[in-house]
DSSP file (Angstrom, degrees, kcal/mol; ACC not computed):
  #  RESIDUE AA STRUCTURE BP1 BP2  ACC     N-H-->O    O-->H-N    N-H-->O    O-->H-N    TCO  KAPPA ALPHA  PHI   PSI    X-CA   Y-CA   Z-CA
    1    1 A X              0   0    0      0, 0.0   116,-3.8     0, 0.0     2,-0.4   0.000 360.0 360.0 360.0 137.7   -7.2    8.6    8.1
    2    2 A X  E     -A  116   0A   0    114,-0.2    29,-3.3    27,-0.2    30,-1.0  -0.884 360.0-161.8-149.8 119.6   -7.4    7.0    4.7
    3    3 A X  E     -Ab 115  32A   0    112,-0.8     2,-1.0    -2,-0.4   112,-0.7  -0.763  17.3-136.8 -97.5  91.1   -3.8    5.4    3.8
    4    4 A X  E     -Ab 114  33A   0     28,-2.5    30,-1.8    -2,-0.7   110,-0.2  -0.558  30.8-148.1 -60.5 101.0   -2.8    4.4    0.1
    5    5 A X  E     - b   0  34A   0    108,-2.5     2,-0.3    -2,-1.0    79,-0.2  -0.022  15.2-147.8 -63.0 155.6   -1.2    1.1    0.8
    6    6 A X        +     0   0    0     28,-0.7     2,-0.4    77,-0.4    30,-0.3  -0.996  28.2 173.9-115.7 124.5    1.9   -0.1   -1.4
    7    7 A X  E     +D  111   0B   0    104,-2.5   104,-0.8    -2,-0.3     2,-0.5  -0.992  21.8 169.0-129.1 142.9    3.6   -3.0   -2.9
    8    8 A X  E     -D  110   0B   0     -2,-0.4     2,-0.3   102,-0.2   102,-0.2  -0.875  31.6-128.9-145.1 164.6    6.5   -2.4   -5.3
    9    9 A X    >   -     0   0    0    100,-2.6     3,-0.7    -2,-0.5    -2,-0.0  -0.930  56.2 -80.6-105.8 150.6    9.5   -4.6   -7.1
   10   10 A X  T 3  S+     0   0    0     -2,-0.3    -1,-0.0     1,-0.2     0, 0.0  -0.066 121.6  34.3 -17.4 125.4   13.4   -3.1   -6.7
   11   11 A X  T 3  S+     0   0    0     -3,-0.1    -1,-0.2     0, 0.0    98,-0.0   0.906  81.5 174.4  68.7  40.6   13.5   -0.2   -9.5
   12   12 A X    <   -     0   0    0     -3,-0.7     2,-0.1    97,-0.1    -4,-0.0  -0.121  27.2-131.3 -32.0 165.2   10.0    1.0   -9.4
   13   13 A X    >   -     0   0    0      0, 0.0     2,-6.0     0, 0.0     3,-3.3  -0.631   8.9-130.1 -79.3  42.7    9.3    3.7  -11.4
   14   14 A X  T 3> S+     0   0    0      1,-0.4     4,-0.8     2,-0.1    -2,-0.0   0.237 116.9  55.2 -15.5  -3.9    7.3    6.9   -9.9
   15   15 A X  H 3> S+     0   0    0     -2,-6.0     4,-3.1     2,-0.2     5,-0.4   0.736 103.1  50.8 -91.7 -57.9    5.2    6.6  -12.9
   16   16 A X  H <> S+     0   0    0     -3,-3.3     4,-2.6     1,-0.2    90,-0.2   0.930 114.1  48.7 -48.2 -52.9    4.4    2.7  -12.0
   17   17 A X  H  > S+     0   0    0      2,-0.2     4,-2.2     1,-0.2    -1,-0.2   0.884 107.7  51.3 -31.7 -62.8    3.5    4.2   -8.4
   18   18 A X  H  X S+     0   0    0     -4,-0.8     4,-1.1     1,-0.2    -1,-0.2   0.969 119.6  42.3 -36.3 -62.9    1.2    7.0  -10.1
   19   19 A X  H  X S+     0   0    0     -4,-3.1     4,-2.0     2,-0.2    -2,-0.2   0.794 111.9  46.7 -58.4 -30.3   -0.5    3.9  -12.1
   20   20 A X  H  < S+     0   0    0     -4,-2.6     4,-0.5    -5,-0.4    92,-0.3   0.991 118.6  44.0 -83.7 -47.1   -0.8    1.6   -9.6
   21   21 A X  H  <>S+     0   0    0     -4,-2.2     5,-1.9     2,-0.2    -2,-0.2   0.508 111.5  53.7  -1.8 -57.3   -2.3    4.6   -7.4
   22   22 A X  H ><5S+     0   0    0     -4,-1.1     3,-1.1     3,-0.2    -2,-0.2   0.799 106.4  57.3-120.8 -70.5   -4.7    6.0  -10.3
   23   23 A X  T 3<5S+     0   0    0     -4,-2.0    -2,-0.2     1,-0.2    -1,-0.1   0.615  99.9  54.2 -87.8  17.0   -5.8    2.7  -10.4
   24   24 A X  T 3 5S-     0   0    0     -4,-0.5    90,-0.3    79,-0.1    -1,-0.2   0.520 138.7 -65.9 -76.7 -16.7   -7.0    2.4   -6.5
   25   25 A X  T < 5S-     0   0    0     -3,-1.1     3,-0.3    88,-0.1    -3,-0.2   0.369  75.6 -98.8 137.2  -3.5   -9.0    5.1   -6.8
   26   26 A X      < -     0   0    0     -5,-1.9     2,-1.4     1,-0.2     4,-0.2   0.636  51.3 -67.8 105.3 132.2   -6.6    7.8   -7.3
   27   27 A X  S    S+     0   0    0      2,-0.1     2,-0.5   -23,-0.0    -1,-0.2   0.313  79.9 126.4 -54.6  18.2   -5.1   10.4   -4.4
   28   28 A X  S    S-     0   0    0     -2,-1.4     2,-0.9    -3,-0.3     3,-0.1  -0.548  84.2  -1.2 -66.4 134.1   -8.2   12.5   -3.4
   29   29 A X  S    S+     0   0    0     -2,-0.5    -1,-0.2     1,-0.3   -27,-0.2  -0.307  91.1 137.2  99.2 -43.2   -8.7   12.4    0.0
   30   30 A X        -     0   0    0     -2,-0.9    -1,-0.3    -4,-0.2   -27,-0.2   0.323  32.9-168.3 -31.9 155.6   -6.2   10.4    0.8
   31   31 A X        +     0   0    0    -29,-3.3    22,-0.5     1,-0.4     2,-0.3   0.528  65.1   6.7-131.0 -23.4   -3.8   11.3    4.2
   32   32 A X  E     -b    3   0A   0    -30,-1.0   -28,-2.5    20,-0.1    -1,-0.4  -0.976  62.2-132.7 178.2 149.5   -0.7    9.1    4.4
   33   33 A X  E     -bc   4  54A   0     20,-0.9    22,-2.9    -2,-0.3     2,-0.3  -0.857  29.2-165.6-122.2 160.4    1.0    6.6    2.1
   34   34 A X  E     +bc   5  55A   0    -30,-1.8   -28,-0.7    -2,-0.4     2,-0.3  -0.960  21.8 146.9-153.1 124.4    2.2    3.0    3.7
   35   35 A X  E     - c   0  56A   0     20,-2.1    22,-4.8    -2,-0.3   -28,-0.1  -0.846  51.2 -69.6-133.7-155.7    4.4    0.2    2.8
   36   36 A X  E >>  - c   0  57A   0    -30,-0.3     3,-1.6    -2,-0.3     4,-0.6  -0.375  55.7 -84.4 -71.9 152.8    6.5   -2.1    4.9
   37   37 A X  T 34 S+     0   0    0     20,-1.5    -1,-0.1     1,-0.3    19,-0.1  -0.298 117.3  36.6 -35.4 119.6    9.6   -1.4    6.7
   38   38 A X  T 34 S+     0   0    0     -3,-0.1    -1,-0.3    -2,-0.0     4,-0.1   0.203 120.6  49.2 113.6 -46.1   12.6   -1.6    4.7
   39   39 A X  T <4  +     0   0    0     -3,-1.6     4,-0.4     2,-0.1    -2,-0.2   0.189  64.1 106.7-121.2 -11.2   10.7   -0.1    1.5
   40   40 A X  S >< S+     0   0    0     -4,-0.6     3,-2.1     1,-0.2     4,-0.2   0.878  73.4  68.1 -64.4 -25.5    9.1    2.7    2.7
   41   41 A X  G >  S+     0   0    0      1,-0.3     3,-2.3     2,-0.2     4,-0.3   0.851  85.3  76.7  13.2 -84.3   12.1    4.8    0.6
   42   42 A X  G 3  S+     0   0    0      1,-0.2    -1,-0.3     2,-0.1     4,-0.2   0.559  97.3  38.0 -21.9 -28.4   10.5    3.6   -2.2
   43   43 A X  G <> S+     0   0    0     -3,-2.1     4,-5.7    -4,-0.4    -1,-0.2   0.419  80.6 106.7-130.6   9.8    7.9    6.0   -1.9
   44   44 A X  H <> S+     0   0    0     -3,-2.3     4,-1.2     2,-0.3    -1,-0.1   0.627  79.3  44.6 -39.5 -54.1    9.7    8.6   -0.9
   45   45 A X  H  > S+     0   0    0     -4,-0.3     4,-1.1     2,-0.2    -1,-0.2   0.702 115.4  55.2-108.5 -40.1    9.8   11.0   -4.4
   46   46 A X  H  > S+     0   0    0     -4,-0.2     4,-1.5     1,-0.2     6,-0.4   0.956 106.2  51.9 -87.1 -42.4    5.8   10.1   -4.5
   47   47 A X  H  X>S+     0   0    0     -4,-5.7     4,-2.5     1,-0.2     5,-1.2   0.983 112.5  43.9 -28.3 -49.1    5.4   11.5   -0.8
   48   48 A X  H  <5S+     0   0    0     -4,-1.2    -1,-0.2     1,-0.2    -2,-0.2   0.929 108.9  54.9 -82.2 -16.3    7.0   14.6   -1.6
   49   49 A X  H  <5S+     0   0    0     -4,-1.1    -1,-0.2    -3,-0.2    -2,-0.2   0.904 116.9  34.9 -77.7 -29.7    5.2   15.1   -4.7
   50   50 A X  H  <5S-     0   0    0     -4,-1.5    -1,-0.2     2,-0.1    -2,-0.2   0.575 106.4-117.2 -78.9 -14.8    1.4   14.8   -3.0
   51   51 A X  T  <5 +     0   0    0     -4,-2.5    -3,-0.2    -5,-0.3     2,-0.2   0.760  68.5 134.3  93.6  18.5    2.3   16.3    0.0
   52   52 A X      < -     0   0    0     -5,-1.2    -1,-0.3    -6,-0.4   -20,-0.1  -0.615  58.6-108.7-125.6 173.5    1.6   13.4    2.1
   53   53 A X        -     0   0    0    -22,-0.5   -20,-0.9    -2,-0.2     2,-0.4  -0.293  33.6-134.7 -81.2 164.2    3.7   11.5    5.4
   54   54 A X  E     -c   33   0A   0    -22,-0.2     2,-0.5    -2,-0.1   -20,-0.2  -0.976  18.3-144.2-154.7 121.8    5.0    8.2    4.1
   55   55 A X  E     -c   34   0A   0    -22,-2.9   -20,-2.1    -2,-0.4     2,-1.0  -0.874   6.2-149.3-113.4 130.7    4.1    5.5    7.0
   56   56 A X  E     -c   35   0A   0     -2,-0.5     2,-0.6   -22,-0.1   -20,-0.2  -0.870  14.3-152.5-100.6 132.6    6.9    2.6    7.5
   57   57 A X  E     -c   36   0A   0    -22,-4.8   -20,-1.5    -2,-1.0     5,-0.1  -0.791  12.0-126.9-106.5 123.4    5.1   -0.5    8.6
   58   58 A X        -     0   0    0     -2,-0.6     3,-0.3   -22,-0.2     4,-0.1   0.180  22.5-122.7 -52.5-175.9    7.0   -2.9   10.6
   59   59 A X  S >> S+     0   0    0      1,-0.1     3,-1.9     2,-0.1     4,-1.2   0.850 108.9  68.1 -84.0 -34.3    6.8   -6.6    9.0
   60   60 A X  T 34 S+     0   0    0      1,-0.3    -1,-0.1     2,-0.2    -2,-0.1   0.714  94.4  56.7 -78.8  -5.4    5.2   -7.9   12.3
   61   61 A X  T 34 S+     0   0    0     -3,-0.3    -1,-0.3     1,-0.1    -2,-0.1   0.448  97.1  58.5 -87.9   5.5    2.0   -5.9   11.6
   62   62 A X  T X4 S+     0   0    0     -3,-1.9     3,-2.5    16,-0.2    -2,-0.2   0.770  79.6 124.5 -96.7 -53.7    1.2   -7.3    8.3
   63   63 A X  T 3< S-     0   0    0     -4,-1.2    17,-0.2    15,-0.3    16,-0.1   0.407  87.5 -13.9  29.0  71.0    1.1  -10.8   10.1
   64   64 A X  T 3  S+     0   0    0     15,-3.4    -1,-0.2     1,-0.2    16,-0.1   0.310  87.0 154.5 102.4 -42.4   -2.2  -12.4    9.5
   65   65 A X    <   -     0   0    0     -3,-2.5    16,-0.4     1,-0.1    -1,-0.2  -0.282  48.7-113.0 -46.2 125.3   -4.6   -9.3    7.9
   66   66 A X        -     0   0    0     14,-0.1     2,-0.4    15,-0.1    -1,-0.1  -0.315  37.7-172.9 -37.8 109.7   -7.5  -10.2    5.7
   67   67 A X        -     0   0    0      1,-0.2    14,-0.1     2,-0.2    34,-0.1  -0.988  33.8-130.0-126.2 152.7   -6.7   -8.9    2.4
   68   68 A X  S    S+     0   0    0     -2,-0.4    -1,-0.2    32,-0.2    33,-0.1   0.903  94.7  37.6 -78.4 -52.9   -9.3   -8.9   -0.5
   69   69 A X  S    S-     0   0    0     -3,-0.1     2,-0.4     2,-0.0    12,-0.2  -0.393  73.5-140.0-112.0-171.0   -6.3  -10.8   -3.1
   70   70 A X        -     0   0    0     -2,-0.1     2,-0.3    10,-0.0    12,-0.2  -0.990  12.2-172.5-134.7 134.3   -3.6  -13.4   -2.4
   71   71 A X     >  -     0   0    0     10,-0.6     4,-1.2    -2,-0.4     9,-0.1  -0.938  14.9-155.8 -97.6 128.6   -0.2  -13.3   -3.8
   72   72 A X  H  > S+     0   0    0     -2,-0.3     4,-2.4     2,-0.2     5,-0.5   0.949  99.5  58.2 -78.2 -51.3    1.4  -16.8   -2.8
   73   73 A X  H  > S+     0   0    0      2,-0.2     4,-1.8     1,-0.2     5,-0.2   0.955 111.3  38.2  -9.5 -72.3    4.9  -14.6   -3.3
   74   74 A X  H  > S+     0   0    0      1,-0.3     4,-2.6     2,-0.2     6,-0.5   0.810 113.8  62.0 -72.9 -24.7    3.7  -11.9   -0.5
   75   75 A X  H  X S+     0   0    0     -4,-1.2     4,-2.5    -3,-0.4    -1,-0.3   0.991 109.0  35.6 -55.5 -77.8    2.2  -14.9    1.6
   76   76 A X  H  < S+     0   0    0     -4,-2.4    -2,-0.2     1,-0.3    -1,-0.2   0.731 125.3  52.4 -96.8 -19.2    5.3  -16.8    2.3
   77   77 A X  H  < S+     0   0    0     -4,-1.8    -2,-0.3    -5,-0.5    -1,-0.3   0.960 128.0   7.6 -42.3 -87.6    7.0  -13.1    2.5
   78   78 A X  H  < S-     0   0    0     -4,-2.6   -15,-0.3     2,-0.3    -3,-0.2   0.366  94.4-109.5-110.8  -7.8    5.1  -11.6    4.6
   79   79 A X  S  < S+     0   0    0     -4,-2.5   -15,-3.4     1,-0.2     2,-0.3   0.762  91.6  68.3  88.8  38.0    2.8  -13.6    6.1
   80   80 A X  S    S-     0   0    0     -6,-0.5    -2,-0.3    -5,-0.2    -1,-0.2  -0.930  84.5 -96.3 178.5 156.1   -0.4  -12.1    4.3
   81   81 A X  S    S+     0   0    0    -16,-0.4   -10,-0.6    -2,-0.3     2,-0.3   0.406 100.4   4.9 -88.6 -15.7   -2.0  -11.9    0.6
   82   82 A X        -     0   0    0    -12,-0.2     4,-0.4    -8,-0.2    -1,-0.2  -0.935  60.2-149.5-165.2 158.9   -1.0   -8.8   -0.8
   83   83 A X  S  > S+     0   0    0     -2,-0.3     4,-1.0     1,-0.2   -77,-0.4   0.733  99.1  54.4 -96.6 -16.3    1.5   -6.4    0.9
   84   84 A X  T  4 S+     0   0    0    -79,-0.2   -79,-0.5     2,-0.2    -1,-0.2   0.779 116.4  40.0 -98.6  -3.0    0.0   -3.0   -0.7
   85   85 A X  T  > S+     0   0    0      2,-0.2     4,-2.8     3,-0.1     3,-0.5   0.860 114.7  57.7 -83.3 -41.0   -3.8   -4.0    0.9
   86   86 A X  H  > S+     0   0    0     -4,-0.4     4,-2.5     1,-0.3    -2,-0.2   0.775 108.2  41.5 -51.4 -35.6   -2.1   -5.2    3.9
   87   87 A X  H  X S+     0   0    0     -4,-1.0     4,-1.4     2,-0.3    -1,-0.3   0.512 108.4  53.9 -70.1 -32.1   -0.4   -2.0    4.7
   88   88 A X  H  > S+     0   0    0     -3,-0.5     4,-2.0    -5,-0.2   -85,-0.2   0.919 113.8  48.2 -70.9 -41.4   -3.1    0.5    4.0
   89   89 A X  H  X S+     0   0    0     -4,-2.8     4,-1.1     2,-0.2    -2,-0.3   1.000 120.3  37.7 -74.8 -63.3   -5.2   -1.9    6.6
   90   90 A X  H >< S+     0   0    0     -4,-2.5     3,-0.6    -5,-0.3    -1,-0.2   0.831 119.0  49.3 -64.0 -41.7   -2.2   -1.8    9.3
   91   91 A X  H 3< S+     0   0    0     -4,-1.4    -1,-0.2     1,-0.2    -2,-0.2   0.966 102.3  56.4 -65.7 -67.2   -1.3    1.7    8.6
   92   92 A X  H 3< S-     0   0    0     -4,-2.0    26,-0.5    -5,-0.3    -1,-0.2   0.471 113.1-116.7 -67.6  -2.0   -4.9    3.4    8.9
   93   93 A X    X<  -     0   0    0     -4,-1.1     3,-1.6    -3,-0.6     2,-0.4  -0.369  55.3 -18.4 114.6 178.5   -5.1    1.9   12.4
   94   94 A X  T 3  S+     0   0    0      1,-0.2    24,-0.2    -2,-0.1    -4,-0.0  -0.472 130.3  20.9 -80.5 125.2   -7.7   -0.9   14.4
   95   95 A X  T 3  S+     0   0    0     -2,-0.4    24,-0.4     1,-0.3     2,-0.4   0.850  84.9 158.1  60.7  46.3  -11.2   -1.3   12.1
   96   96 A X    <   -     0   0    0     -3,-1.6     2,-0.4    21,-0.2    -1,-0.3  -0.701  23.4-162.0 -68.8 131.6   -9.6    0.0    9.0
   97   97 A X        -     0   0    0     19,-2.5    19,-0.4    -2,-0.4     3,-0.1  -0.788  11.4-132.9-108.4 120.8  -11.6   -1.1    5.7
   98   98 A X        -     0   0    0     -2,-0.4    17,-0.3    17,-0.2     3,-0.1  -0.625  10.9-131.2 -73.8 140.2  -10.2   -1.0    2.3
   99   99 A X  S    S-     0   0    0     15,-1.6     2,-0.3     1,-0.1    -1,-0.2   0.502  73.4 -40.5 -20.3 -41.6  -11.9    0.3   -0.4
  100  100 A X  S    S-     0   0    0     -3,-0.1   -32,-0.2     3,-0.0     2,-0.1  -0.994  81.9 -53.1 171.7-173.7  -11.5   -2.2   -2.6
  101  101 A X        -     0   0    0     -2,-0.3    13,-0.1   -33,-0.1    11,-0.1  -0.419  68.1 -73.5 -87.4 164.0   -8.8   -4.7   -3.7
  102  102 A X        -     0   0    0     -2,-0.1     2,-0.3    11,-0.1    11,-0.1  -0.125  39.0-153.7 -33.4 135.9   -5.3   -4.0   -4.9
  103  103 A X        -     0   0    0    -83,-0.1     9,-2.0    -3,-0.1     2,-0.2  -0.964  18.9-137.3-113.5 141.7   -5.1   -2.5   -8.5
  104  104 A X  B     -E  111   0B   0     -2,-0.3     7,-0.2     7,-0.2     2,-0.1  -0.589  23.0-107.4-110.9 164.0   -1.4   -3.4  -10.3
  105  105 A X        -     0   0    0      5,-2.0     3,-0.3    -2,-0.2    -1,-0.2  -0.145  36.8-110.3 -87.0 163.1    0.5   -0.7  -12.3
  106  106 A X  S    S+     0   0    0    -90,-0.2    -1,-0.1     1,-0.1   -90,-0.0   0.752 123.7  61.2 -89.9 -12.9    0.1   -1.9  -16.2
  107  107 A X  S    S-     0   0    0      3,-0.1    -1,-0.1   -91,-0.0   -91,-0.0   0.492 107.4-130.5 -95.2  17.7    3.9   -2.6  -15.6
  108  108 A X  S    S+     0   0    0     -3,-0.3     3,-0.1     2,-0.3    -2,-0.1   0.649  79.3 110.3  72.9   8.2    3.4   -5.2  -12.8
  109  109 A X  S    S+     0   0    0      1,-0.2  -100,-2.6  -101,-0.1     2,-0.3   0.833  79.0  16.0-104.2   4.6    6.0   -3.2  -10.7
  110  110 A X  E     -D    8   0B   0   -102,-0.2    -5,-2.0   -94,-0.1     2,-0.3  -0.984  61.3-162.0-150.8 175.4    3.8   -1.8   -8.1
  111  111 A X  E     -DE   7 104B   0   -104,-0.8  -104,-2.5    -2,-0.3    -7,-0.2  -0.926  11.7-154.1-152.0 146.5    0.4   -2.3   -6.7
  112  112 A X        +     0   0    0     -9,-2.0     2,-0.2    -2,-0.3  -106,-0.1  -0.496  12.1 179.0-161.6 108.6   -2.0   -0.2   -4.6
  113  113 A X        -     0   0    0     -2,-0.2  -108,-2.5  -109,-0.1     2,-0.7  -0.490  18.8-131.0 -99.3 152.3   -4.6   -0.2   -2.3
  114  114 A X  E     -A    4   0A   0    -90,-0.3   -15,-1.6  -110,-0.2  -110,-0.2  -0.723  18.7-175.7-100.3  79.3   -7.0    2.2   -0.1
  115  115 A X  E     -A    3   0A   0   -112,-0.7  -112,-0.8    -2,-0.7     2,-0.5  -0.213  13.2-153.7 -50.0 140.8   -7.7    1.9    3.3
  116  116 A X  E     -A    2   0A   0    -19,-0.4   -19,-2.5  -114,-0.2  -114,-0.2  -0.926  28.0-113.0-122.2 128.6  -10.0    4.0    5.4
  117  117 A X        -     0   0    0   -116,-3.8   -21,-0.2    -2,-0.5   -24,-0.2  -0.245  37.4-112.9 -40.7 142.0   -9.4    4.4    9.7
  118  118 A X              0   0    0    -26,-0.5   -22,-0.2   -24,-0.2    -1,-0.1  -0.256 360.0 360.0 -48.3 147.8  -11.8    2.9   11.3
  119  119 A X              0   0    0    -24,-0.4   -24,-0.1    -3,-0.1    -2,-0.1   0.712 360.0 360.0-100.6 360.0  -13.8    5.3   13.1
């Protein structure tokens, strides 16, 4: 499974999503899209346009995960350093690895990272 993680502001764009996306490493391969509970909506119109499941992840599974950046925001939020690494990690399951850290949209309203399942 390899999950494109999310973080987004109210009134995203599908374009910011595409960017923020495009700069994680872009949708090849990719299985399933993920943010938190509550937002998963948000991603709704870029599910149907790749073809992919759109995974809501409760808040209590973000709780604590190692994420490559730190947002102090998404920290006292969410209990973790960035919400779109944290959700690719929770979503793609126990010894999921991210690819790399969060990449931000060039309009700062969404962010997105790539997790891979553990095997």
């Amino acid at each position: 499974m390899i999950v494109a993680g999310f973080g987004f502001r109210s009134g995203v764009t599908l374009a910011a999503l595409r960017d923020a996306l495009s700069g994680a490493g872009g949708p090849a391969g990719v299985t399933h899209l993920a943010t938190v509970e509550g937002k998963a909506g948000g991603l709704a119109d870029l599910g149907r346009e790749l073809r992919l499941p759109v995974v809501a992840v409760p808040e209590e599974a973000l709780l604590g995960l190692a994420t490559v950046t730190r947002s102090q925001r998404v920290v006292a939020r969410f209990g973790t350093g960035s919400l779109a690494e944290a959700a690719a990690l929770a979503a793609a399951g126990p010894g999921a690895r991210l690819r790399g850290a969060r990449a931000v949209s060039a309009d700062g309203m969404a962010t997105a990272a790539i997790a891979e399942g553990g095997v």
